[in-house]
N, C-alpha and C positions, 0 to 999 in steps of 0.2 A: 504493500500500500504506500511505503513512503518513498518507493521509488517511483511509484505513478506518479506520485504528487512532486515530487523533483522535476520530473520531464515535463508534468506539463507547465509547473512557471519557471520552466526554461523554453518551454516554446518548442520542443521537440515531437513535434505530434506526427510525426512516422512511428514514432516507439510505442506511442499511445494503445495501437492494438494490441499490440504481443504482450504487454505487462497488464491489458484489461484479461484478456486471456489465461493468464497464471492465477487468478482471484477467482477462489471461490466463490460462493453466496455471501457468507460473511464477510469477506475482503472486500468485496465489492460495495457492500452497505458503509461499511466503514468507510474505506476510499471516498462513498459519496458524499458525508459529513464535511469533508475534508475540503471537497469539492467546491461544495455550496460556502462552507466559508469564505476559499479563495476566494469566486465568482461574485461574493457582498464587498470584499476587499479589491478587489479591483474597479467596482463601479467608482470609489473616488480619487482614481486614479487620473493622469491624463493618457488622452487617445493613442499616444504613442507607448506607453505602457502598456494597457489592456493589448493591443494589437500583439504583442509578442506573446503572450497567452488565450487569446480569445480560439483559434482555430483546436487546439490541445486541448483547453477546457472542455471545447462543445464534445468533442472526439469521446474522452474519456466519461463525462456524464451521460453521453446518450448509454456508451456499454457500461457502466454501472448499476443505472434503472434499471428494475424487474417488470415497473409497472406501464406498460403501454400509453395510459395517460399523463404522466410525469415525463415518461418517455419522449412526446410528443412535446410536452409545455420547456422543457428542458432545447428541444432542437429547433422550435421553431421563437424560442428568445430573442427579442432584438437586440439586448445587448450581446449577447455572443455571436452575430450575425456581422460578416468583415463584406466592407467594400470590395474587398480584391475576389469573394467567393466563398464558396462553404466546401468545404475536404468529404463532400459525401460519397468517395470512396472510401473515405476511411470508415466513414459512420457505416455502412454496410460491411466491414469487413468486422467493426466489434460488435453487429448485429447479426452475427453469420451464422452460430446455436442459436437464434432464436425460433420458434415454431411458426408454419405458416398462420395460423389461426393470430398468434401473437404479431407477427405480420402484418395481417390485414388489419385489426385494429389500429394498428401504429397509423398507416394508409390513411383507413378512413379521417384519425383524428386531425392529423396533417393536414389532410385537405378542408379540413373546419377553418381551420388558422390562416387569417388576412396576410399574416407577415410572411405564409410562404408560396407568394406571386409575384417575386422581385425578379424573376429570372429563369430561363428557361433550364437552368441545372436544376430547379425546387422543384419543375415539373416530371424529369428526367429520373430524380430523385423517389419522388413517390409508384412511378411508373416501375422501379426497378423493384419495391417494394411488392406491386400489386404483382407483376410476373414471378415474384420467389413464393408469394402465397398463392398465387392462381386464384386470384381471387378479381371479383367486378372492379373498373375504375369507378372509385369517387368520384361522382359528378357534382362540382359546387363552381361556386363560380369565384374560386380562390384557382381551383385547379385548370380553370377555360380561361381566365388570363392568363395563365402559364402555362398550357398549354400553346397558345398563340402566338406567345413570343418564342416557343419551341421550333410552331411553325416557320417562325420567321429567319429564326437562325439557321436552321434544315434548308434553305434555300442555296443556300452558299456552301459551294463544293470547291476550295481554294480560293480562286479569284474568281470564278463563272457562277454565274448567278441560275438556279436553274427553274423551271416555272412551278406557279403555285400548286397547278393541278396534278404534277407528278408527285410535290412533294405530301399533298393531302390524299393520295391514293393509292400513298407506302404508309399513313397513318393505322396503327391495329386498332387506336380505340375511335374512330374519324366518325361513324354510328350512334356510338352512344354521348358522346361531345358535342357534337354540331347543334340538336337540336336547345340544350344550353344556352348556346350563343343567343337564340332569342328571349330566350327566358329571365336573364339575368338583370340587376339591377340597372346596370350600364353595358354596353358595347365596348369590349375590349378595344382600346386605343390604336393598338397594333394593323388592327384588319383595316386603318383607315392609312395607312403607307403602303402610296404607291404612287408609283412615277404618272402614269396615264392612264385615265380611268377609261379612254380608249382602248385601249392595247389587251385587253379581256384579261391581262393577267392579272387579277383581282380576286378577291373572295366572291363576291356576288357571282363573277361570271363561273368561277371555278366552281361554286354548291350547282347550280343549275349544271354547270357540262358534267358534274357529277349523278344528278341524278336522272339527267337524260341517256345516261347509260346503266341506270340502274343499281350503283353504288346503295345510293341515297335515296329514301323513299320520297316519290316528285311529291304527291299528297298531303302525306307529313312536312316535308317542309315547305309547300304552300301554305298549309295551316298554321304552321310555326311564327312566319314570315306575317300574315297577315291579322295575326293576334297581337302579336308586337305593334304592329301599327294602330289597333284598336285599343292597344292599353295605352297609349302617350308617353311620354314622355323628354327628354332631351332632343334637340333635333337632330345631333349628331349620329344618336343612336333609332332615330326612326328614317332617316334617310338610308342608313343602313338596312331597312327591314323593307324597304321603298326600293330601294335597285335591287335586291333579290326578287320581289317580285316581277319588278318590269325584266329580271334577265331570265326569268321564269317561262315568260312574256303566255301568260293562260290562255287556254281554250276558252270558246265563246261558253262550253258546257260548263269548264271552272268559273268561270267569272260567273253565268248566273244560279250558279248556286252558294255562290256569296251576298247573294242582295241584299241583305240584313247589316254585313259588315261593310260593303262601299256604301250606304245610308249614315252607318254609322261616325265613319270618317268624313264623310260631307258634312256631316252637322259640326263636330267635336271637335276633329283632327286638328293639328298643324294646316296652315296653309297649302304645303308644299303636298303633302299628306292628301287635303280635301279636295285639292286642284285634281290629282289624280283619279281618284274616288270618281270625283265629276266626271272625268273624260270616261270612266268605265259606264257609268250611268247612262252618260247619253248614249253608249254604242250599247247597251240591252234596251233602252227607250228604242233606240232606231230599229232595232233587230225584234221588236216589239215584246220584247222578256220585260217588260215593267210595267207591271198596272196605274192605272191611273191612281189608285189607294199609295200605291208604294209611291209616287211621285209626287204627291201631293203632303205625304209626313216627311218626309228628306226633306221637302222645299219650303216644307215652312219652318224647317233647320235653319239653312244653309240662309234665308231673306233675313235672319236675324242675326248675321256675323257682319263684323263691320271691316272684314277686306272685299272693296266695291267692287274688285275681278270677281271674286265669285260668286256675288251675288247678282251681278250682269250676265253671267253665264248662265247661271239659273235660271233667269228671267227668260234667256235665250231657248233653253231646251223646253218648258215651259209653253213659249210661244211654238214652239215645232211641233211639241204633242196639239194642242190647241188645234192647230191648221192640217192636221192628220186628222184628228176625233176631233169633230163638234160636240158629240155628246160628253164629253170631256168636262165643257165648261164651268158644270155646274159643282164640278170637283175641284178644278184649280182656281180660277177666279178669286173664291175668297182668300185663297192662299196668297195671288199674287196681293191682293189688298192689304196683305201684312205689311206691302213692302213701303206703304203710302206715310209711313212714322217714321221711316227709315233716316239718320240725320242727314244724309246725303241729298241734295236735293234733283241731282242726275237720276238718282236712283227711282227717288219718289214721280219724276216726269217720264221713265221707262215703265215703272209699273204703270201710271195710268194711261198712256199712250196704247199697250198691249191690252187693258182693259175697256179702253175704247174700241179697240179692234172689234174683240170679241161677245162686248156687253148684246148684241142683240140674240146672240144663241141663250144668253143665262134667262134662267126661271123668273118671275117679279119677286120670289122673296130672296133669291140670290142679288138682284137687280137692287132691291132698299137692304139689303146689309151692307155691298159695296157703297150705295151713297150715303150708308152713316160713317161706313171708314173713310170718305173721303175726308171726313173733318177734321182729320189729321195731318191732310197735305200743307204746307205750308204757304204764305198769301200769294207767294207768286203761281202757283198751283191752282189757285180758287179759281179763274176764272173759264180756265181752261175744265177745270172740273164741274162747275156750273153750264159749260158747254157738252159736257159728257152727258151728264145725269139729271138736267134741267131741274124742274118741279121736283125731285124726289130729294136733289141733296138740300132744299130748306134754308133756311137763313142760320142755321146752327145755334149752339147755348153762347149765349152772351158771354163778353171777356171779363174777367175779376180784372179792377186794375190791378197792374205789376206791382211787389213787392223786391224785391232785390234782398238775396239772402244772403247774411254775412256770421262768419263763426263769433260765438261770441268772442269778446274783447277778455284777452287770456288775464287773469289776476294773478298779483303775486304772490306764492305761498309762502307763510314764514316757514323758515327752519327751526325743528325742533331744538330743545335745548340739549345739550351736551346730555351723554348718558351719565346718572346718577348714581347707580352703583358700579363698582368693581366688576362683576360679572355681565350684566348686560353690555359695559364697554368693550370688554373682551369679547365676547360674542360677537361686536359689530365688526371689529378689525378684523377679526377672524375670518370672517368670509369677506371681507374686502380683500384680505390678501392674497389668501387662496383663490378668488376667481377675479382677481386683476381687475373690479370695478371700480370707477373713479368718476362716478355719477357727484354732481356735486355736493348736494344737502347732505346724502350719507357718508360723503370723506370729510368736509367740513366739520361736523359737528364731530367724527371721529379723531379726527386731527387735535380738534382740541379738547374732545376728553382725554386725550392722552396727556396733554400738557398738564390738566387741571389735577388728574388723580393720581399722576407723578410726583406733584410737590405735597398732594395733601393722605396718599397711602400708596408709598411706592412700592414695599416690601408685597403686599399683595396683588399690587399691578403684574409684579415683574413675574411672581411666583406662576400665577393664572394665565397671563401669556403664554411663559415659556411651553407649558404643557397643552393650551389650543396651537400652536403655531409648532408644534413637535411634528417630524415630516420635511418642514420648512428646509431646504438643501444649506443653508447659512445658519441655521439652528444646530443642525448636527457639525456639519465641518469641522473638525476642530482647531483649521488652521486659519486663523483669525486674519494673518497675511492676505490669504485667498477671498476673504471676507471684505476688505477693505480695500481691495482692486476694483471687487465687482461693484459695489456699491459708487465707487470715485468715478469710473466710467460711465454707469448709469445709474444715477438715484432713484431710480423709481417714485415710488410711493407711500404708502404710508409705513413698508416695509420697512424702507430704511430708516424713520422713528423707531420703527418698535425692535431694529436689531440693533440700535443705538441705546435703548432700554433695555434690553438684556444682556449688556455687556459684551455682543456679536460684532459692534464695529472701536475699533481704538479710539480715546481721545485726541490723540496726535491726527488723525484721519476727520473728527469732524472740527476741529479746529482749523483742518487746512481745508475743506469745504467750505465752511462761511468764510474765512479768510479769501478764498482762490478766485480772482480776476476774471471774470467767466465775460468767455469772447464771444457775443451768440452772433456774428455773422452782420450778413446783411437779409436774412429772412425774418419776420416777423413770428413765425411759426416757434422758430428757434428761440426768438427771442425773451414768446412767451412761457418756454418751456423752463428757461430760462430763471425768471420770476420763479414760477413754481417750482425749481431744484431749491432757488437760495431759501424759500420760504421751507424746504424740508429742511435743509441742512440746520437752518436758525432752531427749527423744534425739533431735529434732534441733541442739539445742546441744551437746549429749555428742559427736558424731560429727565437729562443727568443731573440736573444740578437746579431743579424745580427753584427756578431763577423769579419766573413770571406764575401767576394766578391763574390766565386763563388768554388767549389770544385776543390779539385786538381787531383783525381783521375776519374773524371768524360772519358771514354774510349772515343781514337779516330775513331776506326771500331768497328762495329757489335760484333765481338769476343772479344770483351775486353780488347785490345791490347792499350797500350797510347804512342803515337809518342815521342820519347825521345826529337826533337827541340820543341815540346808542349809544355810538359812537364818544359821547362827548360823558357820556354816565360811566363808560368802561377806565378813561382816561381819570376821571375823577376817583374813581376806585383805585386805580394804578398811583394818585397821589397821596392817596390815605395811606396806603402800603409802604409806599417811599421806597415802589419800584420801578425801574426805567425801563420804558417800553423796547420792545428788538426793533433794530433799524428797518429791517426786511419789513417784518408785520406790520409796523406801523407807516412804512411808505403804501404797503398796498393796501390797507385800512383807508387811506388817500383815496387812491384809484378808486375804490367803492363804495365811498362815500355817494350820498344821492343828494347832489350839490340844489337842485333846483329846491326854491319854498323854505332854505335853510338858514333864515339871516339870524332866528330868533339860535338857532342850536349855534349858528358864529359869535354871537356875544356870551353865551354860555362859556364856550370854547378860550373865548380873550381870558371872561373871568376867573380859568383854571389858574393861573401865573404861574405857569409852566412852558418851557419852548415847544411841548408839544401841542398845547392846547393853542399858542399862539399861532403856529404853522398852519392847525385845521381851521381856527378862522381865519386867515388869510383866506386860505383856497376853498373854502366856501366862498367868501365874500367876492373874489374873484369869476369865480363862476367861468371857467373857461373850461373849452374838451382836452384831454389830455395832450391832441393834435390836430390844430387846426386844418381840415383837409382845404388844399389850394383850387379855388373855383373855376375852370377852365383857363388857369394863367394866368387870372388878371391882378392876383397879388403874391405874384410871382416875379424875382428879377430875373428868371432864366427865360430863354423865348417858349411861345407860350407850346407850341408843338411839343417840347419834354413833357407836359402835364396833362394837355387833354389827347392829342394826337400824337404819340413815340410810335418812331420808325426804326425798324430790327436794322438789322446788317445787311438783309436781303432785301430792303428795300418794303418791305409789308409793313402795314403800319399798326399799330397799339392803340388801344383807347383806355388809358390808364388816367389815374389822378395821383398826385404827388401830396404831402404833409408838410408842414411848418413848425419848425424846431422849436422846443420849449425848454430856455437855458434854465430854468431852476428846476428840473425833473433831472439835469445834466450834469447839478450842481450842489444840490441839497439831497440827494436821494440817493440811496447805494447803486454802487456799480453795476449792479444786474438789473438796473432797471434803464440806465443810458441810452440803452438802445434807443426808448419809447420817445425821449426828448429829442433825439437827433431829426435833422431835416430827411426825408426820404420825397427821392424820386421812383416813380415805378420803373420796376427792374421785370423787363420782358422774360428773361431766363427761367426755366422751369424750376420749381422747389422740391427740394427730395426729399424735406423733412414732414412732408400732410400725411396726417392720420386721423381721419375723423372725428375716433376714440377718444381722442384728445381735446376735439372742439369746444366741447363744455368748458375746459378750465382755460381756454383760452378767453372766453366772453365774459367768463365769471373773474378774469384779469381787470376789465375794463369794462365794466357790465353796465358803466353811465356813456358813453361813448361808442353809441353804434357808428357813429360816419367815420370815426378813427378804424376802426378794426374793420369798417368796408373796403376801406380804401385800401388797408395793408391786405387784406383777404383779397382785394379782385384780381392781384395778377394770376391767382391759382386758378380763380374760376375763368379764368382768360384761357386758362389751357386747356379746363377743363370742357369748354366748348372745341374745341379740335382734338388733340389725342391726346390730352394731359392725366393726373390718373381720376377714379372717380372716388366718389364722396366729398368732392371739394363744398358742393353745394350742401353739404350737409349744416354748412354752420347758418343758411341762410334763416332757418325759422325762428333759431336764437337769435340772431340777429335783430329781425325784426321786433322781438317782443322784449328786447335792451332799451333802457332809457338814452335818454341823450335824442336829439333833433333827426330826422331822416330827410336828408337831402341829396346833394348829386352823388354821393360815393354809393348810397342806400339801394338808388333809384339804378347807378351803372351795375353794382352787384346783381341786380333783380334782374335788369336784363342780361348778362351772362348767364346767369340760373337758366333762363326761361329757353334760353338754346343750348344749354350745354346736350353733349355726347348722349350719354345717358340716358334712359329714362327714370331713375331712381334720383338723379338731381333733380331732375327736373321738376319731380314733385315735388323735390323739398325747397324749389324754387317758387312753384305754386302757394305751397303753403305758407311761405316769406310771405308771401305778393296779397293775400289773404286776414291774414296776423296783420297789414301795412293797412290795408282796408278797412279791415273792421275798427281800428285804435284811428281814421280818420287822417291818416298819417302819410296818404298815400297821395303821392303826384301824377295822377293817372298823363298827362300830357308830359312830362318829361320822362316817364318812365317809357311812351309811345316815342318820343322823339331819340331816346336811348337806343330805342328797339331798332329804329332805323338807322340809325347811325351807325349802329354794330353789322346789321345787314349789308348796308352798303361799304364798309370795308370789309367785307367778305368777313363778319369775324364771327359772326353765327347763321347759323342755316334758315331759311323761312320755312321749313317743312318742321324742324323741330322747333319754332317758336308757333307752327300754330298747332302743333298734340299741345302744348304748357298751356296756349291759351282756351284752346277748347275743352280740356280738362280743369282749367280756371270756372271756367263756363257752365259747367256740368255741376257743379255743387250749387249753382244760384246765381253765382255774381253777373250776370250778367248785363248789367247796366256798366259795373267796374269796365268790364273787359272789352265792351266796345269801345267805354272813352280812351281808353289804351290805343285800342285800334285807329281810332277817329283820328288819333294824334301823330300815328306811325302810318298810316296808308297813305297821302298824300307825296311823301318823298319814296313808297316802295313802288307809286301808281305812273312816276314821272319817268319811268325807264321805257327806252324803245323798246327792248326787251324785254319781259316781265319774266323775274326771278324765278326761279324753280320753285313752287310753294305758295307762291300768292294767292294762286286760284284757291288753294286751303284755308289761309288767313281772310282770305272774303266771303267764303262759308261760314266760317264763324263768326264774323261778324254781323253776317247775314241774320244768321241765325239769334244771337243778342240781342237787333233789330224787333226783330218779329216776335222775341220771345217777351221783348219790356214794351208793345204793344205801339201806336202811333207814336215817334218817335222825331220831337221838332228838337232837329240840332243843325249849326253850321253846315253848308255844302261839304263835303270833303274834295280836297282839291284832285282832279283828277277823276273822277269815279265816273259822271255822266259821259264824259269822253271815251274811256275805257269799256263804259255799256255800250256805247253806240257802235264797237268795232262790229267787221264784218267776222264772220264767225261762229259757232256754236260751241267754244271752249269751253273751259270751265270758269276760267278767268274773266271770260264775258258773261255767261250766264250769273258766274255768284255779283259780280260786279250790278249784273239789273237788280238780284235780287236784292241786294242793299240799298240801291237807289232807290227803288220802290216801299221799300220800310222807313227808311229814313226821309224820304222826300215831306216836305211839310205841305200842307192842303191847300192848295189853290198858288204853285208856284212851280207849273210846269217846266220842266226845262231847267230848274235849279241846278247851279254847278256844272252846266252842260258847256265842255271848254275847259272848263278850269284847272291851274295847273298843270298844265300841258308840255313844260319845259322837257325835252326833250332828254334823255341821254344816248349815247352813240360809244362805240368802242367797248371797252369792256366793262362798260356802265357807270362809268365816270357821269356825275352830272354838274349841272350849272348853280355856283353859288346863288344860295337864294337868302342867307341871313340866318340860319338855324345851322349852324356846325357843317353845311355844304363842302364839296371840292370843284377846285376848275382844276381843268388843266386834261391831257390825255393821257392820265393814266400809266404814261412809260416810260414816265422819266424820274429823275430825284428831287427835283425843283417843283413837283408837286404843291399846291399852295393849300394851305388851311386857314377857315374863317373863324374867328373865336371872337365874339362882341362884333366890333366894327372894323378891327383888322384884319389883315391877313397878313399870312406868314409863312414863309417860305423854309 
């Protein structure tokens, strides 16, 4: 036994068999004692340690176990598991007395286990298992991903690559495997590499030329193939189950004895999916394999999806049954009348158009249900539909006026107070730390019951930690060196308090923390991280030496906000005590104070006769944001182009806003806050430091100053509209429901939100834009003119700014989201060209129109022009239909002309007084208008 155990923390695991081999029963149990010790002793080890043992370990424990199950938990270990591979020849050689039955259990258990489908030796591995017992392959879908990457390596015979189908038609278990692949939770990654999905050498073409020779049962994996498609899920992996069946390519017999399942992907599926579905549908409609019944539930699926292809197509196959079978009518008609609700207003003028067609074949009670559903079409529809159905569609139920629905106006919740006993504190840390949550209210108030029950029962603080936080990988360690690295590199959380309270980090270490010059960059992200390091480092010296009572900066609401009469009662407490507040705390106790309404808590503050109480009435009485954001340049000395329009290297230009230095933040305030005083201009470059996760204590930095932290925020959402990463928009909801004024930084953030990449921003950009509404706060015209501006330097899409605003749209606002529009279409309407998307953004506008009822507002400039084109776009049609809602009573011809200013080239237009450009667009000397200048 102690020679086993010699070899293997030497790392000699060729020996490992022959010495597992000399061990009895007994020896063997012993040895594995021994084992598992090493194998505890090596996890705190470093990687290059472990690695000269890990191959020998696994070698010698898998032949030690008796038991099949241990067996299995033992081999398929992640920490015994090496980059370079696993030795399972050897594992097989000290598994070599074992019995087949003991075997196949091993087998099975293995392929339970996630960790072993890294590689196609794991699949190799159990394979060699099931052939010594003769026993079935475990089928799981641990063993068909590994399997598949088996396949993939079996391809390569030296350097020649040799084709899929020979290599899956030398497969023994290729039968009982295949069918797997559809069943699993995902589609093995593997089957989607390949050079040319031309070239048939692929899986899809390869199962099909397999079972058109009979390999593979064709049936079975028809069945297999088109379940997967009716279960959903990922697209990757249902496009997968979508080319086997088209490499299938079915019988007219297969296909109609699926009608049940292409119904069911028409309705349900993926697009890509239902498109298909359809095209099968119509060729058993043609082939006349589809009842009128059966076409008539599909289609009143498929008229209720809101991708307009395939609900145009529907309408299409529809009209073909129709014009086959009259007596049809009385079946589908009402179906097509579903489509008269539809938001689309294309859609709503094809349905009734086909219903005009055919209204004279339908019954009279078929005849009055279609003229009740016509009262769904929308006004430009009405009159056309009064030409349909005369006398029967009625003058309809009278309009409620419009109400405009807004969330309510979100309140601030206070934070509870600090936890009161010993135990419930520890409780709370407890799972903060363990699941890395750093929600504000629950770290705040933890943070500083840490400070408070450290000065007033430390002996019990420290005691009841230690054993919740046991596990904790800096708890155990014993080497306090290695404890004080990780923590110096990254502070985390509340962690680093409470391993500062257990005597886990050195004093030497957090004295050079608060002490340490901390450089955060030129990102804002950093800088606020920044803040929150130094405010850990300060409590974790407050909690050794229970120096302070309780923090000062600890927030009185949810947002981070701290009541200035608090604030000023805490400071008072702090004087009774004749204790001196921490620098940290009490600068950001500053930042969150809630300066507006506070003159009576500033005289309070003088009256403390304290430097600290005299600082907090200053900067109440001052009432300033922590940074002034710079208003298009005009109080700016740099030219105004750096601030509202920066130009990259490439010549593309920015639409950033820059901030205004504040020397007493630079001056009077610790060094980790410098940053926030310095002047910043916006810096186009992409930021590596965004983490969502971390949004909350970024706002709860500066929780009175939303236009400061929009303006630092928007180069991220700048990116995050083209391919920058996502959740930038995350901060925008907090945002909005932050004190402090919402102006240009507020209103440019809102529009970057509303086209970012995404559509997970996107809502959380909606939901900004929503929160900005309801609190009254919202500049529906410059948020419109934002929108534009950003469109026309190509810096967000019009297709993705009108999902943000038609989704705006959908909860109610609908009044909101036209003046938006009203304010943005004008400079999107003045293109020779009309942008990719417009015709979108004038449906919905169309639609806000019609929804808030007769609607007297301004012409918009452009629009009557843009209806009058020749054409039947979309761009034309939604353009009438907003004309026609929004036109005022008895002013024909309103806005007809207007705005007409031309663009030409790549959409460059003519300065008109609102942030325009002249110029053509290809050169550098491009000119920008900002007020009454311009600037080159």
């Amino acid at each position: 036994m102690k020679e086993l155990l010699n070899a293997v923390r030497g790392g000699r695991k060729q020996a490992v068999p022959a010495l597992v081999a000399g061990l009895d029963h007994t020896g063997r149990k012993a040895a594995l004692a021994g084992l598992k010790s090493l194998r505890k002793e090596a996890r705190g080890w470093d990687w290059q340690q472990r690695a000269v043992v890990q191959n020998a370990l696994l070698v010698a424990g898998a032949g030690c176990h008796t038991g099949a199950a241990a067996c299995a938990a033992w081999i398929g270990g992640r920490d015994l598991r090496d980059w370079s591979g696993t030795p399972y020849n050897l594992v097989l050689k000290v598994l070599a007395d074992r019995d087949p039955a003991w075997l196949a259990d091993l087998a099975q258990r293995l392929a339970a286990r996630p960790s072993m489908a890294s590689t196609d030796a794991d699949y190799r591995f159990v394979a060699d298992l099931v052939h010594r017992a003769q026993c079935p392959m475990p089928v799981t879908d641990t063993i068909v991903e590994a399997w598949v990457s088996h396949v993939g390596s079996g391809r390569w015979h030296g350097n020649e690559r040799r084709p899929l189908i020979d290599v899956l038609r030398a497969e023994p278990h290729l039968t009982s495997l295949v069918p797997r692949l559809f069943e699993g939770a995902e589609t093995p990654s593997a089957m989607f590499w390949y050079d040319d999905p031309r070239s048939g050498d692929h899986w899809p073409a390869a199962l099909a030329t397999l079972a058109s020779e009979g390999v593979l049962d064709r049936a079975a994996l028809a069945d297999a193939a088109v379940k997967r498609l009716l279960r959903g899920g990922k697209p990757g992996d249902l496009r997968f189950g979508l080319a086997v069946v088209r490499a299938l390519a079915l019988t007219e017999q297969e296909e109609a004895a699926r009608v049940s399942d292409w119904s069911g992907m028409a309705g349900d599926g993926l697009p890509v999916v239902a498109g298909h579905a359809q095209e099968v549908l119509s060729r058993l409609d043609a082939r006349g394999e589809l009842t009128t019944r059966e076409l008539a539930e599909v289609s009143s699926s498929v008229l209720f999806r809101t991708e307009k292809k395939l609900v145009r197509a529907q309408l299409v196959l529809i009209g073909k049954a129709l014009r086959r079978d009259a007596c049809a009518t009385d079946g589908l008609l009402p179906v097509v009348a579903e489509a008269f609700g539809h938001e689309d207003t294309d859609i709503q003028e094809r349905a009734l158009k086909l219903t005009a067609r055919h209204l004279r074949a339908a019954g009279d009670a078929v005849r009055r249900d279609l003229a009740l559903a016509a009262a769904q079409l929308g006004p430009m529809h009405r009159a056309a539909a009064h030409d349909v159905f005369g006398d029967l569609l009625g003058e309809g139920p009278a309009e409620e006026p419009y109400e405009e629905s807004l969330p309510p106006v979100p309140t601030a919740r206070r934070l509870a107070p600090a936890p009161e006993t010993v135990a419930e504190l520890v409780e709370e840390v407890a799972a903060l730390v363990h699941s890395g949550t750093r929600e504000v209210d629950l770290f705040e108030r933890a943070l500083d019951g840490l400070v408070r029950h450290a000065r007033t029962d430390r002996t019990s603080l420290t005691e009841a930690l230690r054993e919740a936080l046991a596990g904790q990988w800096w708890v155990e360690d014993p080497r306090q060196e290695q404890v004080d690295q990780w923590f110096t590199r990254q502070p985390g959380g509340l962690d680093l308090v409470a391993a500062s309270l257990l005597g886990r980090i050195s004093f030497r270490s957090v004295h050079d923390g608060r002490a340490r010059a901390r450089n955060t960059g030129t990102c804002p992200h950093a800088a606020l991280d920044g803040v929150m390091h130094a405010r850990l480092w300060e409590a974790a010296a407050f909690v050794t030496t229970g120096q302070v009572p309780f923090l000062l900066a600890t927030p009185t609401w949810h947002t981070g906000s701290l009541d200035a009469g608090e604030l000023v009662e805490r400071l008072r407490t702090y004087r009774r005590l004749g204790v001196r507040p921490g620098p940290v705390d009490f600068a950001q106790a500053l930042l969150r104070v809630r300066r507006t309404g506070s003159l009576r808590a500033a005289d309070d503050a003088a009256l403390l006769g304290t430097t600290e109480g005299e600082r907090l009435a200053s900067w109440l009485r001052a009432d300033e944001p922590v940074a002034t954001v710079l208003r298009h340049g005009s109080d700016d000395d740099r030219p105004a182009s750096d601030t509202w329009f920066r130009r990259s290297t490439t010549g593309i230009r920015r639409v950033l806003l820059a901030t205004k230095e504040r020397l007493d933040i630079q001056q009077e305030f610790p060094r980790a806050f410098h940053w926030l005083g310095r002047p910043h201009y916006p810096d186009q470059s992409p930021c590596y430091h965004w983490d969502a996760a971390r949004s909350e204590h970024w706002l709860a930095a500066l929780p009175e100053d939303r236009e400061t932290l929009a303006a630092w925020m928007t180069p991220t959402l700048m990116h995050g509209a083209d391919d920058g990463p996502d959740g930038g928009a995350w901060v925008l909801p907090g945002l909005a429901e932050a004190g402090g004024p919402a102006a240009d930084a507020m209103h440019l953030a809102l529009a970057y939100g509303l086209g970012a990449r995404r559509p997970e921003d996107r809502l959380s950009a909606v939901d900004g834009l929503l929160v900005l509404a309801a609190q009254g706060c919202l500049d529906t015209a410059m948020l419109g003119r934002d929108l534009a501006v950003l469109v026309d330097h190509d810096l967000v899409k019009p297709t993705r700014v009108a999902d943000s605003v038609r989704t705006a749209a959908a909860t109610g606002a609908y009044r909101t989201v036209l003046s938006v529009l009203a304010a943005a279409l004008p400079s999107l309407l003045a293109y020779e060209k009309a942008p990719r998307g417009l015709g979108e953004i004038l449906a919905v506008a169309g639609e806000c129109a019609e929804r808030c009822g007769p609607v007297a507002m301004e012409p918009i400039a452009g629009l009557a022009g843009t209806a009058g084109r020749r054409g039947s776009s979309q761009l034309v049609r939604q353009a009438a239909r907003l004309l026609a809602a929004t036109r005022p009573a008895g002013s024909a011809g309103a806005g007809a002309g207007a705005g007409a200013g031309a663009r030409g080239g790549e959409g460059q237009k003519a300065v008109d007084g609102s942030g325009g450009v002249e110029g053509d667009g290809d050169g550098d000397d491009q000119k920008v208008l900002i007020g009454d200048q311009i600037h080159t």
